[in-house]
VOVOTI-195791 format. One record per residue (C-alpha): residue in three letters; x, y, z. Coordinates in nm, 2 decimals. Example, Ala and Ser with C-alpha at 12.3 -4.5 7.8 and 13.67 -1.06 7.14 Angstrom:
<roke 'ALA',<1.23,-0.45,0.78>>
<roke 'SER',<1.37,-0.11,0.71>>
This chain:
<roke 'UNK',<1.30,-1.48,-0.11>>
<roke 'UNK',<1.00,-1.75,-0.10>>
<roke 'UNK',<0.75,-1.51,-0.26>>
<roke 'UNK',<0.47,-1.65,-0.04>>
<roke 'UNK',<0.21,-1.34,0.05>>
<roke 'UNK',<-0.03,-1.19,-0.20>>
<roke 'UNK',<-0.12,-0.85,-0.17>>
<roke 'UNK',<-0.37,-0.68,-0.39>>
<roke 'UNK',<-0.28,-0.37,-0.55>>
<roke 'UNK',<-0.57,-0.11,-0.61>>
<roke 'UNK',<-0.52,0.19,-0.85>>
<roke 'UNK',<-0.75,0.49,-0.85>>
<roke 'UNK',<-0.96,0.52,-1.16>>
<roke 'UNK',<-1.18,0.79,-1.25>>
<roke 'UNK',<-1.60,0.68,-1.19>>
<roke 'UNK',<-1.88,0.87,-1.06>>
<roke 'UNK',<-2.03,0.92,-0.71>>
<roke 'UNK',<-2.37,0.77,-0.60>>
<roke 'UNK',<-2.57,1.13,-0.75>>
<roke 'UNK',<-2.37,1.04,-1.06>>
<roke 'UNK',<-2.10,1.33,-1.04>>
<roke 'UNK',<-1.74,1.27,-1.20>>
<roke 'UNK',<-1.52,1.14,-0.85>>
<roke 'UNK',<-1.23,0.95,-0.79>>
<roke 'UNK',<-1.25,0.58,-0.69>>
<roke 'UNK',<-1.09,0.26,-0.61>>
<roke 'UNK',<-1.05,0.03,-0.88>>
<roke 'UNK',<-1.06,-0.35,-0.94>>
<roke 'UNK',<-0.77,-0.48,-0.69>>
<roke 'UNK',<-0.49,-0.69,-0.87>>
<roke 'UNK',<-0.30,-1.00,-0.71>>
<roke 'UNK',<0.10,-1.01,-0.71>>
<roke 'UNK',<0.32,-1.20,-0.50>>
<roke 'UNK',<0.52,-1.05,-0.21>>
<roke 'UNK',<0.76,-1.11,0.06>>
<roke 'UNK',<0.65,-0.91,0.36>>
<roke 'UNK',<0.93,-0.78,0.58>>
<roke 'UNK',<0.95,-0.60,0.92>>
<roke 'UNK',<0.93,-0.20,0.91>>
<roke 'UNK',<1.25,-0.06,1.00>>
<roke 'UNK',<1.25,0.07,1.37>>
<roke 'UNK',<1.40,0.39,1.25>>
<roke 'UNK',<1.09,0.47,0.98>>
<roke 'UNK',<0.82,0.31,1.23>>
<roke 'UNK',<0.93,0.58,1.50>>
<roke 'UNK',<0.97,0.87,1.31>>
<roke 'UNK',<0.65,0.84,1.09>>
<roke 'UNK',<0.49,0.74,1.47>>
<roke 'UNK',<0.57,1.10,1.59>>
<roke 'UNK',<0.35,1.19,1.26>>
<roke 'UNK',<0.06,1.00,1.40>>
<roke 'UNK',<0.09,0.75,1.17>>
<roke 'UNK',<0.19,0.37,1.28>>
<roke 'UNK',<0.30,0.15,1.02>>
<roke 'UNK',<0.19,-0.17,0.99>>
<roke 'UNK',<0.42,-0.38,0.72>>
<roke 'UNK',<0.64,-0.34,0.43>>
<roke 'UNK',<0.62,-0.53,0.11>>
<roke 'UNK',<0.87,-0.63,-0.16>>
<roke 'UNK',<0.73,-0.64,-0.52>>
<roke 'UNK',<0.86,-0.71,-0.85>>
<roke 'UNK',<0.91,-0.32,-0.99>>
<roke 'UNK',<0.78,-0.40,-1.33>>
<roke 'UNK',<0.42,-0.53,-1.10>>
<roke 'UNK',<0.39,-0.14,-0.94>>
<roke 'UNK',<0.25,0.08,-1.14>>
<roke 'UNK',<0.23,0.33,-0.84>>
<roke 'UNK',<-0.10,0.21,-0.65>>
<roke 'UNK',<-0.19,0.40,-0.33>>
<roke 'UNK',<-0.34,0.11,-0.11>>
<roke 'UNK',<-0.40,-0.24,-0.12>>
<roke 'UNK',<-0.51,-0.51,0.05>>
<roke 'UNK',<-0.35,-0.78,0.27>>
<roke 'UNK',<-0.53,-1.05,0.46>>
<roke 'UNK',<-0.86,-0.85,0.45>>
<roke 'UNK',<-0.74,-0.56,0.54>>
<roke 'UNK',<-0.68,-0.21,0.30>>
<roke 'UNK',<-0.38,-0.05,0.38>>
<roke 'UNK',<-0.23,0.28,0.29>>
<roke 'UNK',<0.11,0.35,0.07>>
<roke 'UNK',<0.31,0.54,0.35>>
<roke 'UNK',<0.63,0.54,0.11>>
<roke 'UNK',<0.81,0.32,-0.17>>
<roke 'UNK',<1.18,0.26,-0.21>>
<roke 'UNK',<1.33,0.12,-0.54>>
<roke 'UNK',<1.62,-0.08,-0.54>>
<roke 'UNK',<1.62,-0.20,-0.88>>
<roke 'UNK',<1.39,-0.52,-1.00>>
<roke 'UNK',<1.26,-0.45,-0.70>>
<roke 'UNK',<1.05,-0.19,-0.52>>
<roke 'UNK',<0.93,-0.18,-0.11>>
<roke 'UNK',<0.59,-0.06,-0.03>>
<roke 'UNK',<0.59,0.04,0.37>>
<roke 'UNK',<0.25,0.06,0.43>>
<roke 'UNK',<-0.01,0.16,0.73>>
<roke 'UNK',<-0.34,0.03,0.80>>
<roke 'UNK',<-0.59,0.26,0.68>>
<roke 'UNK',<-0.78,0.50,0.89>>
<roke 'UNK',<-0.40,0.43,1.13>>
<roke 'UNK',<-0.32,0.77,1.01>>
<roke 'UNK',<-0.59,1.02,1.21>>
<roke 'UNK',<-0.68,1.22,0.93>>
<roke 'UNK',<-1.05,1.29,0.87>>
């Protein structure tokens, strides 16, 4: 493991809307290193019959996720699909957001 991609992790913090009304939004996105594998064929077809096509899965440090929803990676946000925790470590297969056709 080389540890070579950065993602940025964003949590969801609580702020207001633009008329000033309590609403939930992104918050400051936070660096950690990665190493970006391939999605499993088996989860990439079976969340595809979902509508949903995922796009990579990331290994992080466990102790570095404290259960973000999206993050970035090379400019582009991406959606948590699903995590798996094997120990110090934790995958995060993701999907590229607005990939998953809901409105």
């Amino acid at each position: 493991m080389n540890w070579s991609d950065v993602v940025q992790l964003v949590d969801l913090v609580e702020g207001t809307d633009k008329d000033g009304f309590p609403e939930v939004v992104p918050g400051r996105p936070r660096k950690v290193f990665a190493n970006r594998k391939s999605v499993r064929s088996q989860e990439f077809h079976a969340a595809k019959q979902q509508g949903i096509t995922l796009s990579y899965m990331f290994e992080v440090r466990t102790d570095e996720y404290q259960g973000e929803e999206s993050l970035f990676y090379n400019g582009l946000e991406q959606n948590v699909y699903r995590t798996y925790e094997k120990g110090e470590f934790i995958e995060l297969i993701c999907h590229r957001k607005g990939d998953d056709h809901e409105t």
